[in-house]
N, C-alpha and C positions, 0 to 999 in steps of 0.2 A: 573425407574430412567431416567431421560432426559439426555439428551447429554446437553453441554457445549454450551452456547451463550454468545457472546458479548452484552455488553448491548449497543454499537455504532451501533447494525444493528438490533436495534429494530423496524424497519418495513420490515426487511425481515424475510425468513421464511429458515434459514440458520444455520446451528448451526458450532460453533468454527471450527471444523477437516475440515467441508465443505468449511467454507472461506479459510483456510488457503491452502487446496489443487488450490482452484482458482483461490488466490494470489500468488503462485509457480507455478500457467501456466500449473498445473497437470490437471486440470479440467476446463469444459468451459460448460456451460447452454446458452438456447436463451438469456436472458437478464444480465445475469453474465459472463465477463471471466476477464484476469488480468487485463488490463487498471482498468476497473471498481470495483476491489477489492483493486489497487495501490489507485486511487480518494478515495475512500470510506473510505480506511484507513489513509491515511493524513487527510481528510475533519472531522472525526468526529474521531480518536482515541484518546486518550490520549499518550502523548510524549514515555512516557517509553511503552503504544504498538507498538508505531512505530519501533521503534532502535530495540523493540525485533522482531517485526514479517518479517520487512522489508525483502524483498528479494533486497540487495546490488546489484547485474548483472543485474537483469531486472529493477529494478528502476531507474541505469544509462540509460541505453539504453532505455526504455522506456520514459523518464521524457521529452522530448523536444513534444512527441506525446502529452502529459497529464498534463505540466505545464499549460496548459491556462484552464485547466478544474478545477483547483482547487479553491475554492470557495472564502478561505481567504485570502486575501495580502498576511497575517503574514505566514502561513503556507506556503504560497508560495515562500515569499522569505525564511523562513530558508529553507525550503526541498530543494531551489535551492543551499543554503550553500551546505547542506550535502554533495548532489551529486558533487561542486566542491573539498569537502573535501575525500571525497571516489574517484573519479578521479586523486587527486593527490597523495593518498597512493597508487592507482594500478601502478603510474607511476613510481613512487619511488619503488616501488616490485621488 
């Protein structure tokens, strides 16, 4: 029985439980750590992965490092939406 892949990181050699600890900053490889699991999941997920997998705290904080890494306008300006949409509901908290 194989573990669980994404079919967006079909040239890596990574299965689901692994991204998702590396996208939470649990886990870091030479060529993988979050920056590179935040890009990879905006650049090629589908919408509803995003909203579910997103880690909210580090993708604020992190997003000003990794906005210009991101490959498509569109993606980039909504993801820049979110984060001001997620910034105003912490502030409102």
């Amino acid at each position: 029985m194989s573990a669980e892949q994404y079919s967006w990181l079909w040239d890596v050699d990574m299965d689901a439980a692994r991204f998702q600890r590396t996208l939470a900053g649990l886990e870091q490889h030479k060529d993988f750590d979050q920056p590179w699991a935040l890009i990879r999941l905006i650049d090629y997920a589908p919408y509803h992965d995003i909203l579910r997998l997103l880690p909210r705290r580090d993708f604020v904080r992190l997003w000003p490092q990794i906005e210009g890494r991101i490959r498509s306008a569109t993606r980039r300006e909504g993801m820049a939406f979110v984060r001001e949409q997620l910034l105003r509901h912490e502030m409102a908290a």
